[in-house]
N, C-alpha and C positions, 0 to 999 in steps of 0.2 A: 093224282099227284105221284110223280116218280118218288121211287126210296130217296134217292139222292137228297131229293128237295125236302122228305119229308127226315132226314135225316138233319139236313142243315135247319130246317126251322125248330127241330126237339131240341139241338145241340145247342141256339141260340138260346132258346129257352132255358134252357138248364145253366147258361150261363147268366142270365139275367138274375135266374133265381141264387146261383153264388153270390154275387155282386150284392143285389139286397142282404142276403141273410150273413154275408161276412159285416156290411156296414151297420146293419141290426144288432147282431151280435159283439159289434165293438164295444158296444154299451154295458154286455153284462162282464162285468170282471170278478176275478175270483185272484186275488193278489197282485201281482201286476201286468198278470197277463187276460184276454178277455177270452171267454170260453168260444170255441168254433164251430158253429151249427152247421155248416158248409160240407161237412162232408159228407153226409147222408147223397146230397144232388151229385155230389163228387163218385161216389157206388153206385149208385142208380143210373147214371148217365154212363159208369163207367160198364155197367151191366147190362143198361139198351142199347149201347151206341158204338159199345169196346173199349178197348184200352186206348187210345189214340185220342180217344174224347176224353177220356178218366184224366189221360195225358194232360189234356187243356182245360180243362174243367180245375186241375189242381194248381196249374201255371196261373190262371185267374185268380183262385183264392190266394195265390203268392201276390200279384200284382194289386189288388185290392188291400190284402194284408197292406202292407209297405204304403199304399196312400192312404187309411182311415188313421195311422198314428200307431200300428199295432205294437209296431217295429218300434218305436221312439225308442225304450231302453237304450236299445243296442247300437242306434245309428252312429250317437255322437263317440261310442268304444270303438268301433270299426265299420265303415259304413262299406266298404267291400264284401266283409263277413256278411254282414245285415241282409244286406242285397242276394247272395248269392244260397243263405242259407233257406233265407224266405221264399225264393222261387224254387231251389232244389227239392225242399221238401214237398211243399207242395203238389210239385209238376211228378217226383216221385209218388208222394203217398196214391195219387190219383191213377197214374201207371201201373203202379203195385194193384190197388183194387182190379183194375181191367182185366190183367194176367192172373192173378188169382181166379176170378170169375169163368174167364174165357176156360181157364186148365180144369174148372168144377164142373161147369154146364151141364156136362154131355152126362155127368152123374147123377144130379139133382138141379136145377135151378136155383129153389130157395136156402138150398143151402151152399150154393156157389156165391147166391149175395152174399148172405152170413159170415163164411170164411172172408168174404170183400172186405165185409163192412168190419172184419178185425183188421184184415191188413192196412187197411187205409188210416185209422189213428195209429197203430202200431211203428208204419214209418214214418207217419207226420212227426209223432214224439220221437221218435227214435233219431229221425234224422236234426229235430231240435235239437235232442241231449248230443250230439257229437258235436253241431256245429258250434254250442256251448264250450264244449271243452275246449275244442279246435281256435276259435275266436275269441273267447271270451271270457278265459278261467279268473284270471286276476278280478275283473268285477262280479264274477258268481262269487269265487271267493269274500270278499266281501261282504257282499247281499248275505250270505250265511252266516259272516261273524256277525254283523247289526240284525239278524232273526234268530240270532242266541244258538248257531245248528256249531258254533266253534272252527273247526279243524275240520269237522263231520263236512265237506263241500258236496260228497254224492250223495247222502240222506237228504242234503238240502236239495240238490237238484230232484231227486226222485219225489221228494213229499213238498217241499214248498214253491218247487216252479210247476212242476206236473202232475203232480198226484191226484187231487181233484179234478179238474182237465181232463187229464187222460179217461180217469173213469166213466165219466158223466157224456166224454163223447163216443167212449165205445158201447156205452149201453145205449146210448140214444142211434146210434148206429146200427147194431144189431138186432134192435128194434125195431126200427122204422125203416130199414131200407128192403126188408124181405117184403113188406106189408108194402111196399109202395109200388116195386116191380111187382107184387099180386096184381096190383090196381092195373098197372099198365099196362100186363100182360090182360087180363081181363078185360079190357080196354078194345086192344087188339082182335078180340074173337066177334065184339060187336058189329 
């Protein structure tokens, strides 16, 4: 089997596996947003395959987000916003992990995943919280005064939209995507 081929059938695969584990994961919520397991495959694929895959592996988790409902909040406040922040971040966060990896490699591997698997929640939330601001201050503000945060609108965003989220996926990321390219590098030598 050429790389090429054996390229496109990993790459497919890894997409398959966003696709499930975003629509799996729409299930669990943690306030009004559902926690994202998606990106583990989103560093690992961005780590086997490069950043171009990291690229489209994260544009996926955008494209799924947006049809399981994930998006709802936001649609009916601005459904331009909605649309463009879902897909930037994601087709970023996935980008981001690939150059990260790519710029570590040549140092360590597993810990070129590691730095990945930060950077890749780091811009998903990152580029959430601006598109927030950017789109959708007037209803975060809100959401903050009915969860009692006041005036306080960035301690809301920081601890009531993200805070748990962010944690739970950068530790499940930093955890599992080093252990996973082990696997598939290990894999590889058979």
């Amino acid at each position: 089997m050429s790389k090429n081929t054996k390229t496109l059938v990993g790459l497919a695969l890894f997409t398959a596996i966003v696709v499930v584990l975003q629509f799996a994961g729409s299930f669990i919520r943690v306030g009004p947003f559902s926690i994202s397991l998606v990106l583990v495959p989103m560093v690992v694929g961005a780590a086997v395959y490069g950043y171009k895959s990291g690229a489209w592996l994260g544009f996926v988790f955008g494209l799924v987000v947006l049809l399981s409902g994930d998006a709802a909040a936001f649609l009916p406040v601005n459904p331009v916003g909605t649309v463009a922040v879902v897909l930037v971040k994601g087709l970023l966060a996935g980008l981001c992990a690939g150059l990260v990896y790519k710029l570590l490699e040549k140092y360590n591997v597993y810990a070129a995943v590691a730095a990945a698997a930060v950077a890749c929640p780091l811009v998903n939330t990152g580029v959430f919280l601006l598109g927030c601001r950017l789109f959708f201050m007037p209803t975060i503000s809100s959401w903050a005064e009915g969860a009692g945060f006041g005036s306080e609108v960035g301690t809301y965003m920081i601890v009531g939209l993200v805070g748990f989220n962010f944690i739970f996926e950068l530790l499940v990321n930093v955890v599992l995507s080093p252990i996973i390219v082990r696997i598939i590098n290990i894999g590889k030598k058979m």
